[in-house]
N, C-alpha and C positions, 0 to 999 in steps of 0.2 A: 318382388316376384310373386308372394303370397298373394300381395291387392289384386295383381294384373292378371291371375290363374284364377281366383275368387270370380271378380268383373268377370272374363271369360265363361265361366262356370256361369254363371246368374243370366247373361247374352243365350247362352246357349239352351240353359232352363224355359228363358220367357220364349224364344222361337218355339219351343216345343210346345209351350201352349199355344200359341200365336197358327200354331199347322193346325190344329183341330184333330178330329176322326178321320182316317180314309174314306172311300165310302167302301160299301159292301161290294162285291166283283160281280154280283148278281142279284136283280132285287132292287127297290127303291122304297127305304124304311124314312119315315117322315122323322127330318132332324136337318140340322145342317152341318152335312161333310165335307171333308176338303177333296179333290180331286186332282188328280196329277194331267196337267193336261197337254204338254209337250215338252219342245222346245222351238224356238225362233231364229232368229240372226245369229243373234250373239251365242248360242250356244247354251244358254243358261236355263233348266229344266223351269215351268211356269206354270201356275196353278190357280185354281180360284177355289171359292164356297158353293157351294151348291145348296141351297134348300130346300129338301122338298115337304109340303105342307101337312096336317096332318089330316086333311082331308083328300090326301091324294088317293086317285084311283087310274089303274097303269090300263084301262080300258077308256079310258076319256083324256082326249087330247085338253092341256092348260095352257092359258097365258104365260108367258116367261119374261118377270124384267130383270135387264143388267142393270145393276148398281156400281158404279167406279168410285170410288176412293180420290182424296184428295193427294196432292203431294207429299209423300214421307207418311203417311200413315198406312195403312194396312185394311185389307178385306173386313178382317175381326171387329174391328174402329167402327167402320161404316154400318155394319150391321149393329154393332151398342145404339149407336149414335141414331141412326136413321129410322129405328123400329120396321124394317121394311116385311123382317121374317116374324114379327107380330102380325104384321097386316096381311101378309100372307097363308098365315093358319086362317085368319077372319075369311076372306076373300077365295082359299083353294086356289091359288098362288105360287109358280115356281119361281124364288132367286136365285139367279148366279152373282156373284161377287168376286170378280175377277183380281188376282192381286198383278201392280203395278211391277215394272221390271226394273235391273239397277239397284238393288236394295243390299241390306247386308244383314245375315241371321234373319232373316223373315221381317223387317224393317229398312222405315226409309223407301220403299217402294213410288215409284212413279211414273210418270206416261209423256210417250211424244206424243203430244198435242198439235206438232208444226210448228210453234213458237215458243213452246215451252214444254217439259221444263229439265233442266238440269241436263247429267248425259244419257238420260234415254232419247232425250232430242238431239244431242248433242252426235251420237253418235248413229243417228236413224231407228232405232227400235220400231220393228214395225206393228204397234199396238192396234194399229184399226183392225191388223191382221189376226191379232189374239184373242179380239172381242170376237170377230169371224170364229175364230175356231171354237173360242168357248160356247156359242151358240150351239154348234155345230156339235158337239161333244157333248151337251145337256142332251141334245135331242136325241143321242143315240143312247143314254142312260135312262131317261124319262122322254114320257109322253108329251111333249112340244106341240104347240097350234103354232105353224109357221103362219100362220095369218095375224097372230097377235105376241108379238118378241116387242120388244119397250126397252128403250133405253133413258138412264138415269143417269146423275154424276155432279161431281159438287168440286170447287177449286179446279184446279188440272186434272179430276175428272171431267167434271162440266165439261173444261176444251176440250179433251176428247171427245165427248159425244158431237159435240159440233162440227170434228174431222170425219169420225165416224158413220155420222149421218150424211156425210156429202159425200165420202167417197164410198160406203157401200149403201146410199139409201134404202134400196131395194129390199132389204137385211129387213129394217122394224115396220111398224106402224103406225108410232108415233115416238116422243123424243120428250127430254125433261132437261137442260141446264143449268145449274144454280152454281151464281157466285162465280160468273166465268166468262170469259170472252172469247168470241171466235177468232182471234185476232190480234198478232202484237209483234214485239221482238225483243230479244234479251240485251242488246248494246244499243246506243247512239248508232252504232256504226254498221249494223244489221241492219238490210232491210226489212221491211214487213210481210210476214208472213198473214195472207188471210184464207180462209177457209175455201179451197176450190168450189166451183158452180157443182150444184148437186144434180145425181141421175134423174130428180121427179120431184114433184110436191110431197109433203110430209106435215103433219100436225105438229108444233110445236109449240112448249111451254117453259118459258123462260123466268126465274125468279132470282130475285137479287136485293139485297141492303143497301139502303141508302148511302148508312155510314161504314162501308165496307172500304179499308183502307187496304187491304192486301189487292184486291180486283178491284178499282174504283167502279161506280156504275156511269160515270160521265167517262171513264179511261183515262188515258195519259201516264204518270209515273205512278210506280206505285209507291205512296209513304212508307207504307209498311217494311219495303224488300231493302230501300234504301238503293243507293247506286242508278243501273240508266235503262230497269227492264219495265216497258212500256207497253198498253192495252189500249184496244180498240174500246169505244164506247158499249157496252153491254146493249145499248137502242141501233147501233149497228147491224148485231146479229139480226134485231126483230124485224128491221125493213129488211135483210138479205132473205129473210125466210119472207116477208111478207108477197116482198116480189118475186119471189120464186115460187109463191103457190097460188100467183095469180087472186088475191083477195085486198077488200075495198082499202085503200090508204089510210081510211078515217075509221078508228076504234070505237068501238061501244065503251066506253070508261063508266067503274063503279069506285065507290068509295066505300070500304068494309070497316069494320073494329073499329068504328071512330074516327077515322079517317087515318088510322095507323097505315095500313094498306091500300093500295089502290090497283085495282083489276082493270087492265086495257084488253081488249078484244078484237082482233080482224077475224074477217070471217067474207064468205060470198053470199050477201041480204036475199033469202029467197031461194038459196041452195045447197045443198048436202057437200059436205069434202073437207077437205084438211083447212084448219085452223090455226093460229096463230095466238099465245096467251101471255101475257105479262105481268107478273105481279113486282109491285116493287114495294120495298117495306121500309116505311119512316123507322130510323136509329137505330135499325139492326146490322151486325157487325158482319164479320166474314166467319159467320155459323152457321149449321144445319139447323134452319128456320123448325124445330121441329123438336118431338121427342122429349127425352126428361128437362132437357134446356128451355123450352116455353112451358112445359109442367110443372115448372119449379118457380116462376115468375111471383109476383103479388097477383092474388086474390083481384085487386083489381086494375092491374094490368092489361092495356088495350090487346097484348099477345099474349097473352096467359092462353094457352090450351091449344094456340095455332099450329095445326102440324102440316108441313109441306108435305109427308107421304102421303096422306090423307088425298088432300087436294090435285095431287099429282098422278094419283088409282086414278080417282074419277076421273081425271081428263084424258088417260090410257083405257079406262075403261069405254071411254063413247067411240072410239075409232080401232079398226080392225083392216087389214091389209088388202 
């Protein structure tokens, strides 16, 4: 009973770091707070991060990206992990970091994607709904350009943003997926779920590891999960967008870092509009391509110093709504 009151006690300890600051009830002081920002279906109060940068000024509308969270991790995770509220002081940058529903003590968090994953699918969570409201609640705390909202996400985040972008397109600007598919199902015995037809065209930037066994980039089962839950090909997603925003079939392709990476490009030759981008990265696993993780590499390492947040500004930063 001592261990099981202890455990308990320590559960209860780390949620408490894991919430953060509230934010201020008035006022937007540069930091990142947690905010309480409803509830949904089930009942269950839902919350994200918020950051706001330290060059904010509440007289000038900012860019705002959402960053989702992989499966069973947490808002707090994604921001260590991804540097997004570094790049955001640099840039004069708002993050929201939305945390995943279905969790337990402020962990384990995760999202209906439509095909995955766990019982927030299982049981309908309507998260495309929550990203909706998170937006919607940054803007009424801070000064939001609704002309420039960005969506990010990585694991069963990524699939989220790919439901998210179809069914409330109109919502961002552009779009960032990593390590994710639009596309799958969790049985043999499940049909496939895939991403409904989207309201419009949309910029989108899709990155992924080669050697990514939890989300293959070719799909099919996944080694990692073990058992029969299965993935559309990651090149899936990039003709569903390609042909959804009306741009050439045939890529511009570059070869970066040695030919560790490789950048494919659609685009309309000769005309301004949404975009389509690909990066795929030789021997990388199912990680946030980015961050202390490629900072920590060898010296001469073709990935040493590559940061997807980096790459993924600049391509939210050329498009606006």
């Amino acid at each position: 009973m001592k261990h099981l009151i202890a455990g308990l006690s320590l559960l209860i300890v780390l949620a408490g770091c894991a919430a953060g600051r509230p934010m201020p009830p008035t006022g937007a002081i540069p930091g990142t707070w947690r905010v309480a920002a409803g509830t949904l279906k089930n009942g269950a109060p839902r919350s994200y991060l918020l950051h706001v940068p330290s060059g904010y000024q509440a007289d000038r509308a900012h860019p705002l990206v959402v960053v989702l969270h992989g499966a069973y991790s947490t808002a707090r995770e994604m921001e260590d992990w991804t540097g997004w509220s570094t790049l955001a002081d640099r840039e004069n940058v708002l993050v929201a970091y939305p945390e995943g529903g279905w969790g337990f003590l402020g962990f384990f968090q995760h999202w209906n994607a439509g095909h995955c994953c766990g019982p927030a699918a299982e049981k309908g969570e309507d998260d495309v709904g929550f990203v909706a409201l998170v937006i919607a609640d940054a803007a009424r705390r801070v000064n939001v350009d609704a002309a420039r909202v960005y969506v990010t996400g990585f694991s069963n985040g990524g699939m989220l943003v790919y439901r998210a972008i179809a069914e409330r397109t109109g919502l961002f600007a552009a779009a960032a997926p990593l390590a994710a598919s639009h596309g799958g199902r969790a049985t043999a015995a499940a049909p496939f779920w895939v991403t409904p037809k989207p309201q419009g065209p949309l910029p989108v930037l899709v990155m992924h590891g080669l050697e990514d066994r939890n989300v293959p980039f070719a799909g099919g089962i996944s080694p990692a999960k073990g058992g029969e839950r299965e993935y559309l090909p990651a090149i899936d997603a990039v003709r569903f967008w390609v042909a959804a925003d009306g741009l050439d079939p045939d890529p511009v392709v570059e070869h970066l870092r040695g030919g560790a990476v490789t950048r494919s490009a659609w685009s309309r030759p000769g005309a301004a509009g949404p975009e389509v981008v690909l990066y795929t990265i030789a021997g990388w696993d199912h990680r946030w391509p980015g961050g202390a993780v490629t900072a920590a590499l060898p010296q001469d390492h073709l990935l040493r110093g590559f940061d997807a947040t980096s790459i993924i500004w600049e391509f939210f930063s050329r498009h606006a709504r």
